[in-house]
C-alpha positions as a printed Julia matrix, in Angstrom:
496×3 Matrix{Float64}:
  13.21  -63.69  196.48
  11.79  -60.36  195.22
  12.58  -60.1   191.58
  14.87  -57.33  190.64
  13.2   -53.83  189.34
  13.92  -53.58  185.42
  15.61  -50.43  184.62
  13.85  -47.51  183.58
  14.28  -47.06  180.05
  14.67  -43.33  178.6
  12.06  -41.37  177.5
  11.69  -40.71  173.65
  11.15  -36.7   174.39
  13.32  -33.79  172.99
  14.72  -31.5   175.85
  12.54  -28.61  177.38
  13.3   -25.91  174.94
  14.5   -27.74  171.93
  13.37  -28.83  168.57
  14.33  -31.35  166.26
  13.9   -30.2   162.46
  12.83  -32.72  158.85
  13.56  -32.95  155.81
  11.93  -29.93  154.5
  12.75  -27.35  157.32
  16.41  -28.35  156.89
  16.62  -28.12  153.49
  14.31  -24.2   153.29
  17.22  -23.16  156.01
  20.39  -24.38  154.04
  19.0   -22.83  150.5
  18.09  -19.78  152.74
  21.67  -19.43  154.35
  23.62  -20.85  151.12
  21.54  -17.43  149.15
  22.58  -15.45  151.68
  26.22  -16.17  151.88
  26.27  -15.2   148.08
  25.01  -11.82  149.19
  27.12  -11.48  151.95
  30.31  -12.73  149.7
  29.14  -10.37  146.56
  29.84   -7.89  149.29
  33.5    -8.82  150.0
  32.85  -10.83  153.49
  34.89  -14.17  153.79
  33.21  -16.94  156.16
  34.12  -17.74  159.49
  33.4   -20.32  161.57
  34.57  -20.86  165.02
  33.82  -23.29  167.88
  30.61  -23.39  169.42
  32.24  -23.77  172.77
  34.34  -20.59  174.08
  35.51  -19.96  177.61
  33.56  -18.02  179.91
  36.14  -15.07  180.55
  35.93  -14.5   176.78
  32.26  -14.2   176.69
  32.28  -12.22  178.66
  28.64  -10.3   180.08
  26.15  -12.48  178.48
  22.91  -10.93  177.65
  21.73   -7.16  178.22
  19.3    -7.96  180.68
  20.96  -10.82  182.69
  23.9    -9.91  185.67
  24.19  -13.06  187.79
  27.46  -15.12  186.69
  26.97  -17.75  184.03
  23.05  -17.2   183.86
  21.93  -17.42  180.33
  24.4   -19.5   179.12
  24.88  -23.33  178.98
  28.04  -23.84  181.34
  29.73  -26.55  183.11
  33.64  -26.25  184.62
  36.15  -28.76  182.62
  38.81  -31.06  184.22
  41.19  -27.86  184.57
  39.13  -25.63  186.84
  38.13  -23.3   183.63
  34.67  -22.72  182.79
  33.16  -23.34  179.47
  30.05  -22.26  177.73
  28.14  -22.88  174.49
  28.5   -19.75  172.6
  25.31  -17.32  173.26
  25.79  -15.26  169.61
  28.03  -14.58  167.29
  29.52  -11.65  168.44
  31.52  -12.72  171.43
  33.3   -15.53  169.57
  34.1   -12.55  167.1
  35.93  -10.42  169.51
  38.42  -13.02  170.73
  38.7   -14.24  167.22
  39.61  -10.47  166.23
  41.58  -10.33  169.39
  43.96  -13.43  168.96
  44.44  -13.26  164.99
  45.05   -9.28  164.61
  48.64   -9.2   163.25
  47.38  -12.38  161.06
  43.85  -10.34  159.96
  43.35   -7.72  157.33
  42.24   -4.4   158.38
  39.5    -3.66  158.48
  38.23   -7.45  158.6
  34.99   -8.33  157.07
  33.27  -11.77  158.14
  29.85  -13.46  157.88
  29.11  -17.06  160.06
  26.23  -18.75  160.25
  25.09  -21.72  163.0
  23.03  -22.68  166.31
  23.59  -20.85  169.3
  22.65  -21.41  172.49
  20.55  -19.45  175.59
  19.9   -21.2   178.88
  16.4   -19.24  179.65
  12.96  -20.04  180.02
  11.81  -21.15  176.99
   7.83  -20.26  175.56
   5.9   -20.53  172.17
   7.98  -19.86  169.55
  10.94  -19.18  171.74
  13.85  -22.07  172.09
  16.97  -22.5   173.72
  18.53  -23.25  170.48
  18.68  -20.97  167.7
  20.47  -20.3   164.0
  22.18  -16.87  163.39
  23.58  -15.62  160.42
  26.04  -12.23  161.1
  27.94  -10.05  159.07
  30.43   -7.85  160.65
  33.37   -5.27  159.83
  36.03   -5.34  162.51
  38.04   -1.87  161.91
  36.45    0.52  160.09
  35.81    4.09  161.96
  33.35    5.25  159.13
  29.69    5.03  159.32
  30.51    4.13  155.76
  30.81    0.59  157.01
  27.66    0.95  158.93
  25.75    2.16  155.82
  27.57   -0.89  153.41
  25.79   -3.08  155.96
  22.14   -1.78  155.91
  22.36   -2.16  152.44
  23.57   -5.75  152.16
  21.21   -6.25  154.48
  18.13   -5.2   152.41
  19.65   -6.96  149.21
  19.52  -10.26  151.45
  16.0   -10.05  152.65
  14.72   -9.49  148.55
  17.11  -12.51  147.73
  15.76  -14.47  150.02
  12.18  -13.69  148.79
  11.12  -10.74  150.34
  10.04   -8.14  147.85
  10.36   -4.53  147.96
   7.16   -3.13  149.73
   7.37   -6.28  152.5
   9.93   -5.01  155.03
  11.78   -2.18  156.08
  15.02   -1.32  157.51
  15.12    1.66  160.2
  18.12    3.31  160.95
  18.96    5.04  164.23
  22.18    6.28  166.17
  22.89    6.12  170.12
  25.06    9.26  169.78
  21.74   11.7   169.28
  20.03    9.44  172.09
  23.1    10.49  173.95
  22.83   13.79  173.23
  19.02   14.03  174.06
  20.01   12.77  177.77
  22.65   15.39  177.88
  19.96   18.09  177.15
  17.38   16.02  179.31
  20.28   16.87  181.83
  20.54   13.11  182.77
  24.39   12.76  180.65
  27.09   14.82  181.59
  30.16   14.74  178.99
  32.6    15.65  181.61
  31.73   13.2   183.75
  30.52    9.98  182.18
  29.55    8.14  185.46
  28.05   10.9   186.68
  23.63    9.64  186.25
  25.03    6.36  184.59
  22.11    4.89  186.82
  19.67    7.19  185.86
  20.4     6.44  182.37
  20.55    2.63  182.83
  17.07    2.96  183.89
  16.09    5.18  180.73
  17.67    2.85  178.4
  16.04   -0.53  180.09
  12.64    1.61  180.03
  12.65    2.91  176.21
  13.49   -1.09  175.3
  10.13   -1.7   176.93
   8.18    0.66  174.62
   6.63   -2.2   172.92
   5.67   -3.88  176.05
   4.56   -1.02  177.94
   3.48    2.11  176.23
   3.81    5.28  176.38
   2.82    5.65  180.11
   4.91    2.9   181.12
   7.75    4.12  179.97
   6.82    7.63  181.47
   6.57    5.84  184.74
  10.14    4.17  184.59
  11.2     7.13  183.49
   9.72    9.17  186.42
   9.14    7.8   189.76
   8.6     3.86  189.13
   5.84    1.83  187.68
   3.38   -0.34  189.47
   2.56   -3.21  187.18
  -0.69   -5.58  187.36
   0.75   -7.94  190.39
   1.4    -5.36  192.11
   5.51   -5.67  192.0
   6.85   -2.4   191.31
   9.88   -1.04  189.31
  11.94    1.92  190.66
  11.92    4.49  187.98
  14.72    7.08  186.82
  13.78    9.91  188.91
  13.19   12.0   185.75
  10.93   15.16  186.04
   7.88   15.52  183.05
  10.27   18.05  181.42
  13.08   15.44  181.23
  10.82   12.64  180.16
   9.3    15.13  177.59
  12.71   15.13  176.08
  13.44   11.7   175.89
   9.88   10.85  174.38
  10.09   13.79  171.73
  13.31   11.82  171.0
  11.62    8.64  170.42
   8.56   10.41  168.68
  11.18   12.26  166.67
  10.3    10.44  162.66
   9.0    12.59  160.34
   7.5    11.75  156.63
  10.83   12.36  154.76
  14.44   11.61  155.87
  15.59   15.06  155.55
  12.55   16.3   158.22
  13.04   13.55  160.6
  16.81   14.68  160.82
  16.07   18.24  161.1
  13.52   17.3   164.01
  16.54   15.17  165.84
  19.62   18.41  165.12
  16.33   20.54  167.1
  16.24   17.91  169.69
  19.95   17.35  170.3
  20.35   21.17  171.17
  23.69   22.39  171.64
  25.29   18.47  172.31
  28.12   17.78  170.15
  27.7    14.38  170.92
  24.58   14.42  169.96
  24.71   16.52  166.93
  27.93   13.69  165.91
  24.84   11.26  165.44
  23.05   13.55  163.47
  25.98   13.99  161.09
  26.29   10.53  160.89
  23.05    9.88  160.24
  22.62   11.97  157.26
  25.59   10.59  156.02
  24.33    6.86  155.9
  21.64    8.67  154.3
  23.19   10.28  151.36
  25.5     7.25  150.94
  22.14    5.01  150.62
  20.78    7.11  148.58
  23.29    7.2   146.19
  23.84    3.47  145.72
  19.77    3.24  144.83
  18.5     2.57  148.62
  15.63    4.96  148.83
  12.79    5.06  151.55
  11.3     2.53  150.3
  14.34    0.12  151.65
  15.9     2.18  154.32
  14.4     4.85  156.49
  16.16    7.09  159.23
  13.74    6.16  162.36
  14.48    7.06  165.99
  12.04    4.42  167.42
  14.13    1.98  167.21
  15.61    1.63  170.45
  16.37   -2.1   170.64
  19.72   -2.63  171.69
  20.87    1.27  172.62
  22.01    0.24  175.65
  24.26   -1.9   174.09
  25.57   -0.43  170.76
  27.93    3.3   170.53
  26.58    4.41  167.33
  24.39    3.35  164.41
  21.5     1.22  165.27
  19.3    -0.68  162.81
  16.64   -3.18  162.83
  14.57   -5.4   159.74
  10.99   -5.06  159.67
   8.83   -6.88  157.57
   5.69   -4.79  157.19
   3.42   -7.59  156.37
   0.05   -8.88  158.69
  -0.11  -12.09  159.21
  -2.53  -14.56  161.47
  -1.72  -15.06  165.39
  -2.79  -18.74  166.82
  -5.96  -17.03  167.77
  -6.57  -15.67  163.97
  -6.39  -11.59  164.31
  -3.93  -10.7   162.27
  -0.78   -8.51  163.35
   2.46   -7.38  162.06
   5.38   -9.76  161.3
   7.67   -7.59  163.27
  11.39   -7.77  163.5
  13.6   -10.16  161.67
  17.1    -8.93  161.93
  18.97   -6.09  164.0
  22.49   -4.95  164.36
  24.51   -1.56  164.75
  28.26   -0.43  165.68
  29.71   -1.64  169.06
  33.21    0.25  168.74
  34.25   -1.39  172.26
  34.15   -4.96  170.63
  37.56   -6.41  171.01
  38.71   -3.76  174.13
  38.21   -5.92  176.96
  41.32   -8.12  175.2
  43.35   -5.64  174.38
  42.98   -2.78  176.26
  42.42   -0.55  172.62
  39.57    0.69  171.05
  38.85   -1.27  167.51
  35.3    -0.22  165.79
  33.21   -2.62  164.42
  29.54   -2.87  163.17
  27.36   -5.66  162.06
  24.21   -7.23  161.87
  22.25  -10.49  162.67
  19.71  -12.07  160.85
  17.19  -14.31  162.77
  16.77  -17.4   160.35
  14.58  -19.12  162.01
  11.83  -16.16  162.16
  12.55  -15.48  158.44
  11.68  -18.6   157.47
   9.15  -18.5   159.38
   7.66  -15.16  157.62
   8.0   -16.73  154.12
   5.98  -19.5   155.18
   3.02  -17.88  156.79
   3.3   -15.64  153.29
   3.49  -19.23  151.39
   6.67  -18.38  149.52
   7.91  -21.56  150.94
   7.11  -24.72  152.8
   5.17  -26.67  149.79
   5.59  -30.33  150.14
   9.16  -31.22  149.44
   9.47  -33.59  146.66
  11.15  -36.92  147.88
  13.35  -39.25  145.66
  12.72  -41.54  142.83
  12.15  -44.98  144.19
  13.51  -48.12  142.51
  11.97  -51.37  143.46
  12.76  -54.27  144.1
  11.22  -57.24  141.95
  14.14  -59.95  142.51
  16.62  -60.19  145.61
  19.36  -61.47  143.0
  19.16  -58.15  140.6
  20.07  -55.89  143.37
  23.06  -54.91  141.56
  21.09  -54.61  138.6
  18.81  -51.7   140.66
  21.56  -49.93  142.17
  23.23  -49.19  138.87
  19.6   -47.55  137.41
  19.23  -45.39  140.65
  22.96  -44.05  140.04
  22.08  -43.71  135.96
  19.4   -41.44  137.58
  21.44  -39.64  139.79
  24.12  -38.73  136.81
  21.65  -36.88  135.28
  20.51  -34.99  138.61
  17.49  -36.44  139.43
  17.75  -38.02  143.34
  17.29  -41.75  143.44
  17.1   -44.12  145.92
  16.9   -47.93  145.61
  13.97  -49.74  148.14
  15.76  -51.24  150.8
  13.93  -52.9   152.92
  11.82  -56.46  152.65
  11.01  -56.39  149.36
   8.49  -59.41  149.76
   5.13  -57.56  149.93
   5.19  -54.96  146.42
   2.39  -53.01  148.29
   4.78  -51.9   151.18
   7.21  -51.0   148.63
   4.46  -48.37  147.1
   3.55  -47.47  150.51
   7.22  -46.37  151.32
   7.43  -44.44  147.98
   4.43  -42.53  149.27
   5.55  -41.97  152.9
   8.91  -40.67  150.58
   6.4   -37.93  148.8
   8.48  -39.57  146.09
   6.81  -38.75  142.59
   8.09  -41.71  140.64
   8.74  -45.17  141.29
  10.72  -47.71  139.07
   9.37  -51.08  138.49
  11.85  -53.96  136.63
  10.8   -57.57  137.36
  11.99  -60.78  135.73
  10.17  -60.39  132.82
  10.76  -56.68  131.99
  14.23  -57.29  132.53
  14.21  -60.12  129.97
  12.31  -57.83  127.59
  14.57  -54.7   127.83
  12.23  -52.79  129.84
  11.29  -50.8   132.59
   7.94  -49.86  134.03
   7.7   -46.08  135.49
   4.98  -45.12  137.64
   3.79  -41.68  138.1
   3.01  -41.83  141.73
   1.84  -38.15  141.33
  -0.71  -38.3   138.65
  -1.69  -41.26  139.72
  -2.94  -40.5   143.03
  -4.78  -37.84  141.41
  -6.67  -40.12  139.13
  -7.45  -42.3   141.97
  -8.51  -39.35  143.69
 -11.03  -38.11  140.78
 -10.86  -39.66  137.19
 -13.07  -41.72  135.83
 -12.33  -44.76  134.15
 -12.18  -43.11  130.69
 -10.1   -40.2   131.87
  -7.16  -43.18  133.63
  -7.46  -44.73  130.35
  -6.56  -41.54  128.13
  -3.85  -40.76  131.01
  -2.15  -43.55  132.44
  -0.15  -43.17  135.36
   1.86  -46.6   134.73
   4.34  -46.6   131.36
   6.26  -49.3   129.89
   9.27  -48.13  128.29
  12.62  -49.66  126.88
  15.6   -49.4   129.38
  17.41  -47.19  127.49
  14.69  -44.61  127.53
  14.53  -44.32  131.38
  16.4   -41.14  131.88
  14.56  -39.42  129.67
  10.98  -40.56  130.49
  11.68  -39.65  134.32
  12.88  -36.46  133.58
   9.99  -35.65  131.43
   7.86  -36.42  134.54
   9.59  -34.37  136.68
   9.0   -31.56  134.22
  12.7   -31.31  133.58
  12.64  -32.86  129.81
């Protein structure tokens, strides 16, 4: 009789696309989102949180680039025929929250939320499926006054966070003046808003690609199409070199002061009062930045930013940090983009049927902390617990009651549970801890009114490099009485 095939146990692997995060990372990210709530809060925002699941008719179109149904979301159908999805951003959870609490929400409603999030594509270095966010938003307030309170609270959070003055930059543009360049490009008519929306599609997908492309890429999906190294090729906008002159001037637009860079756009804009609208608006962020201390050092006026045009109805803004750092292969490049938001005043529409503004702005944890460690403002070893041994089985009680005498006066403390049999393993696990002190009580200290405390710190450095004199003049291993514990410990720890 053939024996019967053992089942195949599970692999031990984290999904395709996924992470799992230690000690250290999870700590840096709740100290990181804990100091930026207190920004956000100092600011008058209240927290929200809301499920990570929503339905599928509430989210609504997914992501910018994506137009199949359910693609770049996680989504299955439930028992009832409705489909579900793990939320893709913040945003869309947002707009039905808006929607379904208005006559309970004040107006205009300010609200910051922070968690994972979740995008069913192809994952790649440094890019996962799963992801935190951390938004602020203001549902229901028409002035760019709102728009300009958030590009501020943004740059507060980046220098609370660690990022001084000097290290990033936030840029500031405004759809509207895009809008009106197109109408002078003669790709936008304001009678007629469907009239070249295709056109313009292709424009908007093609300036988003500036990064990627260049220049002449973005002429050629401007113009008649672009051919790219595999020889698949991209219909383009149909735009003469005239048209695409105007739309590049746009994007070239920045000048060396605020004031110059908006005169260049009003020139630009022509005779569009749509366009000349985003002018106006910009100069008023401007002078309201200004006034409130948020000079060009902070926050600059800067028509290349064209992430997320196609997407937003007004002001646009984006976080740079300006610092070079080291790719894997060593040359060293710009941090780039850390954050990016703007005013999307058709937010809560598709639930209503009205118009509500609303602007706000995301914050990429994940790449932030990220940029503080390759700067080394963060990610030093974490510093594990005190360990209490374990000398005698029957005096566990005894050992529990010092670790919580060190935990009353804030010092974390954990008591060795496991075998305590072999003392060496006990070390060992202090180590593997990165704890920097370990408490030692046997029969006899306990019998003396004692306690030994070993600086696990110092001492590895003394078996790293003293000499016998130096361990003898600096001991890593104390005897004190009981009483004194606290006190010794903290004095360790540098805390005393």
């Amino acid at each position: 009789m053939a024996s019967e095939k053992k089942p195949r146990r599970p692999r031990a692997e984290t999904p395709k696309g996924f992470r799992d995060y230690f000690g250290a990372e999870v700590t840096e990210r709740t100290e990181m989102l804990a100091t930026i709530a207190e920004v956000y809060r100092a600011h008058g925002f209240d927290p929200l949180e809301t499920s990570a699941v929503e339905t599928v008719e509430a989210l609504g179109k997914f992501l910018p680039d994506v137009d199949r149904p359910n693609e770049g979301v996680f989504a299955w159908q439930d028992e009832g025929g409705d489909w579900l999805a793990l939320r893709y951003d913040m945003t869309a959870p947002l707009a039905r929250v808006a929607a379904q609490f208005r006559n309970d929400l004040p107006s205009p409603y300010r609200r910051y939320t922070m968690g994972p999030v979740w995008r069913n594509e192809k994952p790649g270095p440094g890019r996962f499926r799963q992801f935190y966010q951390c938004d602020a938003d203001t549902v229901g307030a028409p002035s760019v006054a709102a728009d300009a309170e958030i590009c501020g609270m943004l740059s507060d959070a980046l220098e609370a966070v660690g990022i001084p003055r000097g290290d990033y930059v936030v840029r500031v543009n405004n759809r509207k003046v895009l809008n009106g360049v197109m109408e002078v490009a003669g790709v936008l008519d304001p009678s007629d808003p469907t009239r070249f929306a295709g056109e313009r599609g292709i424009v908007l997908r093609a300036i988003d690609k500036f990064d990627k492309f260049g220049e002449a890429g973005v002429r050629a999906l401007m113009g008649p199409g672009r051919l790219d190294e595999s020889g698949d090729f991209t219909k383009g906008a149909g735009l003469s070199s005239e048209q695409a002159d105007v739309v590049m001037g746009f994007m070239a637009a920045k000048r060396d002061t605020g004031p110059a860079t908006v005169a260049r756009l009003r020139e630009l804009v022509g005779g569009s009062a749509l366009g000349t609208a985003g002018v106006e608006e910009l100069e008023f962020i401007a002078s309201l930045l200004d006034g409130q201390g948020y000079g060009p050092d902070r926050i600059v006026i800067d028509p290349s930013v064209v992430r997320g045009l196609g997407y937003y109805t007004g002001p646009v803004f984006e976080a740079e940090l300006t610092f070079e750092i080291l790719d894997e292969k060593g040359r060293k490049r710009s941090f780039g983009s850390v954050s990016g938001g703007g005013r999307y005043d058709d937010l809560v529409k598709r639930f209503t049927g009205q118009e509500v503004p609303a602007t706000g702005v995301s914050i990429g944890v994940d790449r932030l902390l990220s940029a503080l460690r390759a700067k080394g403002r963060i990610g030093g070893a974490a510093q594990g617990p005190v360990v209490v041994t374990v000398m005698d089985r029957d005096r566990m009680g005894d050992y529990l009651a010092m670790a919580a005498e060190l935990r009353r006066a804030g010092i974390r403390a954990e008591v060795y549970l496991g075998n305590p049999k072999n003392f060496g393993n006990q070390l060992k696990y202090a180590d593997k801890r990165a704890s920097p002190v370990a408490i030692i009580q046997g029969t006899d200290e306990a019998a003396r009114g004692v306690v030994q405390i070993k600086d696990l710190v110092l001492g590895a450095k003394i078996a790293a490099s003293a000499s016998l004199e130096e361990w003898k003049n600096q001991p890593a291993q104390v005897e004190v009485p009981r009483g004194e514990m606290v006190q010794t410990v903290l004095r360790m720890l540098g805390l005393g």
